[in-house]
C-alpha positions in Angstrom: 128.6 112.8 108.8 128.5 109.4 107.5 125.5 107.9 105.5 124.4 104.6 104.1 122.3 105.5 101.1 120.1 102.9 99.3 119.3 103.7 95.4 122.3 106.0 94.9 122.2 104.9 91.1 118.5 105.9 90.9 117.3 109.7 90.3 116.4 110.7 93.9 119.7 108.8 95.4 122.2 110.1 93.1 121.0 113.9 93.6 121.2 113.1 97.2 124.1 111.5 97.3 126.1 114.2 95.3 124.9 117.1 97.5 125.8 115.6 100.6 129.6 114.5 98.6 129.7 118.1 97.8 129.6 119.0 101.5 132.1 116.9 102.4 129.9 114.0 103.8 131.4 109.9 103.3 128.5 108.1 101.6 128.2 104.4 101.3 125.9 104.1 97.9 124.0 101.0 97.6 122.0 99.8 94.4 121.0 97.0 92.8 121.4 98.3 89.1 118.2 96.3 87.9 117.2 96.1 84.6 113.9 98.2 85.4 114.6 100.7 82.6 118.0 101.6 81.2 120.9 100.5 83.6 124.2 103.3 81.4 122.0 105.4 83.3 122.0 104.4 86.0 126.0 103.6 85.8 126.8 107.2 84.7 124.9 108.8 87.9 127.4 106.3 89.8 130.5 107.3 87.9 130.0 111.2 88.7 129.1 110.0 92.2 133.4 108.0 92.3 134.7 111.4 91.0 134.6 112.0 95.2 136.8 110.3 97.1 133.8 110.5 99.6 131.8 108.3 98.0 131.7 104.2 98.1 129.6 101.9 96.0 128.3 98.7 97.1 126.1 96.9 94.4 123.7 94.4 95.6 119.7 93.9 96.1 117.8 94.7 98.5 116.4 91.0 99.4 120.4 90.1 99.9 120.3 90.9 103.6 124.4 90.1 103.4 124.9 92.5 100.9 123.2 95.2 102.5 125.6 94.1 106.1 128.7 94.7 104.1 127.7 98.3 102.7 126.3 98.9 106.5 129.8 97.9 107.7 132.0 99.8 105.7 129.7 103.1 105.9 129.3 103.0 110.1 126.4 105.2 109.6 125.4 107.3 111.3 122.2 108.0 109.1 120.5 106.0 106.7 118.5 106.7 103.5 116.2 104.1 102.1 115.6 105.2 98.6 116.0 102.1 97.0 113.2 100.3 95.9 110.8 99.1 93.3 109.3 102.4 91.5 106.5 102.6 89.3 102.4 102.8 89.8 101.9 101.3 86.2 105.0 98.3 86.5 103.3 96.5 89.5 100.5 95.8 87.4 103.2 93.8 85.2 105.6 92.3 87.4 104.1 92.6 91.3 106.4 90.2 92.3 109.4 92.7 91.6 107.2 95.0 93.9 106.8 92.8 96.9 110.7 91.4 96.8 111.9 95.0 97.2 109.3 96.9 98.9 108.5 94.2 101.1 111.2 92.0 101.9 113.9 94.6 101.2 112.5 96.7 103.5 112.4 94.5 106.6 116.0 93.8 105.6 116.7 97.2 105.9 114.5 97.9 108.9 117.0 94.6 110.8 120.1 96.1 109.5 119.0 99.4 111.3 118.1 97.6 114.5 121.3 95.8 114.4 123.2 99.3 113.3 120.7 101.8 115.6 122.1 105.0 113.5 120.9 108.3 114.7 118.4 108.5 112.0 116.4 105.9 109.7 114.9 107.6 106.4 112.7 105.9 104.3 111.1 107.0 101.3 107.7 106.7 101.4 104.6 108.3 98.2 101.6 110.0 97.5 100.5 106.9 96.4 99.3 105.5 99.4 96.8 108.4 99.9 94.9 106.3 97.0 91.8 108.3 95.4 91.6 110.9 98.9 88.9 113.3 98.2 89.6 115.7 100.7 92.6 118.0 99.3 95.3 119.0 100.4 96.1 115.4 101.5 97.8 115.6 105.6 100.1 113.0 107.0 96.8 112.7 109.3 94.4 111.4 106.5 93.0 107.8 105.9 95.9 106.2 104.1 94.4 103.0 103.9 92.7 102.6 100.3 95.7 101.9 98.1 94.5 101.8 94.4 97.9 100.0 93.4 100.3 96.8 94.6 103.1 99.9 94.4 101.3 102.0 97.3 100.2 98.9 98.9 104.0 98.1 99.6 105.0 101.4 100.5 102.6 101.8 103.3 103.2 98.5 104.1 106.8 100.0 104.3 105.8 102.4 106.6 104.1 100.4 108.9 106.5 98.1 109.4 109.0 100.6 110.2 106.7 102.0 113.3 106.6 98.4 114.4 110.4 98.6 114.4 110.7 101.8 116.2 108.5 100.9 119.0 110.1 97.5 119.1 114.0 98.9 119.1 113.9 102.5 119.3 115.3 104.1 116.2 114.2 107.1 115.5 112.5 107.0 112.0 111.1 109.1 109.5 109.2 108.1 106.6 108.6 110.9 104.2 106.3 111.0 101.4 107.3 112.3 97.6 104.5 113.9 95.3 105.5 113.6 91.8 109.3 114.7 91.2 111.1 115.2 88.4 114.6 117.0 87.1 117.5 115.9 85.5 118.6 112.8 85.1 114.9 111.9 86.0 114.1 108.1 84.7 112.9 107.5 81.6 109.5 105.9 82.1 108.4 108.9 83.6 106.4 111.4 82.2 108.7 114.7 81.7 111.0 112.0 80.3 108.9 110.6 77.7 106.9 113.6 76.3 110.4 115.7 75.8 111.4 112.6 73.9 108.5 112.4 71.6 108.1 115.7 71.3 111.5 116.1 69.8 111.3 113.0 67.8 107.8 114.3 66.3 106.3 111.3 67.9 102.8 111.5 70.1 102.6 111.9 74.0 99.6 109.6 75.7 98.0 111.7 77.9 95.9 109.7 79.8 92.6 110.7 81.9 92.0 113.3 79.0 94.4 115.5 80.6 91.8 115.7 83.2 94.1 115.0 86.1 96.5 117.3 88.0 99.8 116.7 90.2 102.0 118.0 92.9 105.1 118.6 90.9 108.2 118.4 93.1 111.6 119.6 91.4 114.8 117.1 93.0 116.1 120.2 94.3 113.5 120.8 96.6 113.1 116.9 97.3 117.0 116.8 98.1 116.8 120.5 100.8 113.5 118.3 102.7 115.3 115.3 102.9 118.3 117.3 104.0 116.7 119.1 106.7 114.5 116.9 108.0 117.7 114.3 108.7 118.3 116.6 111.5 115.2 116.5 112.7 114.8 113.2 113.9 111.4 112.0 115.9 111.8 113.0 119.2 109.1 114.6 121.7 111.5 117.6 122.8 110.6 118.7 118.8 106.8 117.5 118.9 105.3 120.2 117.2 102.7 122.4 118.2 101.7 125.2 116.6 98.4 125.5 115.6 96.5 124.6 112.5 99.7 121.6 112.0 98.9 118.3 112.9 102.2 116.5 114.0 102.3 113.0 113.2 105.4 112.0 116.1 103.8 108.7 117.2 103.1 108.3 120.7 104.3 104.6 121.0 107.8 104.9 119.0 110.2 107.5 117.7 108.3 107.4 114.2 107.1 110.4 112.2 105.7 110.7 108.6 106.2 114.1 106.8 104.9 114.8 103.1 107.4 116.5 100.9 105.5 118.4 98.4 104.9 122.4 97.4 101.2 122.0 97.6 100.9 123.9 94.1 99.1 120.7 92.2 98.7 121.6 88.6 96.6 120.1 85.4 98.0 118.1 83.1 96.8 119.9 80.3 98.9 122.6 81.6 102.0 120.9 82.1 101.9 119.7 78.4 101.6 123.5 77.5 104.9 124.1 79.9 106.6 120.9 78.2 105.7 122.0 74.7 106.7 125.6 75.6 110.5 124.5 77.0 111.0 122.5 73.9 110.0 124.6 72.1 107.2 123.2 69.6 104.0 121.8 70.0 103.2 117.9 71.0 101.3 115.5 69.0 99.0 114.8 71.6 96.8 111.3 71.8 94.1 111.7 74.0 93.4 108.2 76.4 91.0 107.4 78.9 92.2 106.7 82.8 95.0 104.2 82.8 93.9 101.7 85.5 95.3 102.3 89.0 96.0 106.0 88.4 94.5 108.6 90.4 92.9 112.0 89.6 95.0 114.7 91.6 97.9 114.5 94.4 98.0 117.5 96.7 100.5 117.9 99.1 100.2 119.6 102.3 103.6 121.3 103.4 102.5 122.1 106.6 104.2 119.4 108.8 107.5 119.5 106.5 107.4 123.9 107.2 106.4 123.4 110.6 109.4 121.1 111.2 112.2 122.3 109.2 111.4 126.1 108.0 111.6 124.8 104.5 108.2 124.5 102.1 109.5 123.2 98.2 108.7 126.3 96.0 110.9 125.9 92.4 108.1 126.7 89.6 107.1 124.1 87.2 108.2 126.5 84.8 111.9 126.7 86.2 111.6 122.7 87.0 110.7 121.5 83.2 112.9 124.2 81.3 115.8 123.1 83.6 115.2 119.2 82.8 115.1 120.0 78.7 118.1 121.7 79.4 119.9 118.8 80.9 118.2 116.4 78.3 119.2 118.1 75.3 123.0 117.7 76.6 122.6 114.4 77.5 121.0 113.1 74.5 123.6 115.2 72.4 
């Protein structure tokens, strides 16, 4: 097969990328290599990604609609992966603007490539974000969605809704699937696993913030990388409308457009993930107890129904196996 991949220098993109090079897949990677957090990182997930003679970069932003036509025309894909895009809940309180040239405009520009393209499949990665403060847990594809508490979820359901638009309009078949909290190797730096294994080893003090009252739906890239997998063969189509009971399906009735959630459903406390962290490192954290940052949320909770009910396949790698696998990797790339 033959893929166009946005954001193969980011975490989530390069996993991707690299299974589907491992395979035996062409890939057309496309980043913009921003200066969001540290770009040799960035540029050593690219460099294993050339080992393959598969694999073809194409460097460029999202809002240069050109750029994004070239990598289109030398992939001929016949999938696409959005990835790329402007990550981080706390950022867009900083910079929004970032947030709205990516998410926003970079997205329509991929959504026009598509129509121009019409590939089997268009992916687009979607968050738990946009299901805001939701009190009702697990949280379905089905709930309200509609309360974002940041600019970041703001654009990404923005994202999706634009994309049904499009597949009404033109008739690709799209899925937008949401990501509860991953993490792994190679994982970016500004995110939590990635910071507290830092401190912790440099004897420094991890900010936990809500008073380690909150909890997340931990998802390791592995299991991120097998939904994504699966599901791209499983594009929107009413001959795989599912119906079994107790699973809502959410295949549109007006377009080829579906939204799955890929997440374990196994949300768990903060306070114990700092006792995992702590535990894989092996010594205790210097821990600085802070109130709620502002835009954060109390719990994610996935429900793996849909994703199950569609592709066999429910994300089940431990938290234990997941962190102790990451301090692993970080203890070899740090040296």
């Amino acid at each position: 097969m033959r893929y166009l991949i946005t954001g193969t220098a980011g975490f989530i993109g390069f996993h991707l990328a690299k299974r589907l090079l491992d395979e035996g897949h062409f890939v057309v990677g496309f980043d913009g290599m921003t200066q969001y957090y540290d770009v040799s990182l960035k540029e050593k997930r690219h460099a294993i990604l050339s080992r393959s003679n598969g694999f073809k970069p194409v460097i460029g932003m999202l809002e240069d609609a050109d750029a994004l036509k070239r990598a289109a025309d030398l992939a001929e894909p016949q999938i696409i992966i959005h990835l790329a895009a402007q990550a981080g809940v706390r950022y867009s309180l900083e910079n929004p603007k970032a947030y709205v040239d990516a998410n926003l405009t970079g997205s329509w520009n991929m959504l026009q490539l598509a129509r121009e393209v019409a590939p089997q499949h268009l992916m687009l990665a979607s968050t738990s974000s946009v299901y805001g403060a939701n009190e009702k847990i697990p949280f379905a594809e089905t709930d309200r969605a509609d309360e974002p508490m940041t600019l970041y979820a703001a654009t990404k359901k923005s994202m999706e809704l634009m994309a049904h638009s499009y597949a009404h309009l033109y008739k690709v078949p799209t899925t937008a699937f949401r990501f509860f909290t991953v993490y792994g190797p190679w994982g970016r730096p500004d995110m939590a696993l990635f910071k507290f294994v830092d401190a912790i080893l440099n004897d420094k003090p991890i900010e936990i913030y809500g008073e380690g009252r909150m909890s997340r739906d931990f998802t390791y890239i592995d299991d991120i990388v097998e939904g994504i997998v699966r599901l791209s063969a499983v594009a929107p189509d009413e001959v795989n409308r599912i119906t079994t009971p107790g699973v809502e399906d959410t295949l549109s009735r007006q377009a080829p457009f579906r939204v799955v959630n890929i997440g374990g459903g196994e949300p768990v406390e903060l306070m114990r993930f700092v006792e995992i962290v702590e535990t894989a490192v092996g010594k205790p954290a210097i821990r600085n107890m802070l109130p709620m940052q502002q835009g954060d949320v109390p719990r994610t909770y996935a429900s793996p129904a849909l994703l199950n009910a569609l592709t066999g396949f429910t994300p089940a790698i431990s938290v234990e196996d997941g962190v102790r696998k990451f301090v692993d990797w970080y203890l070899g790339y740090r040296g």
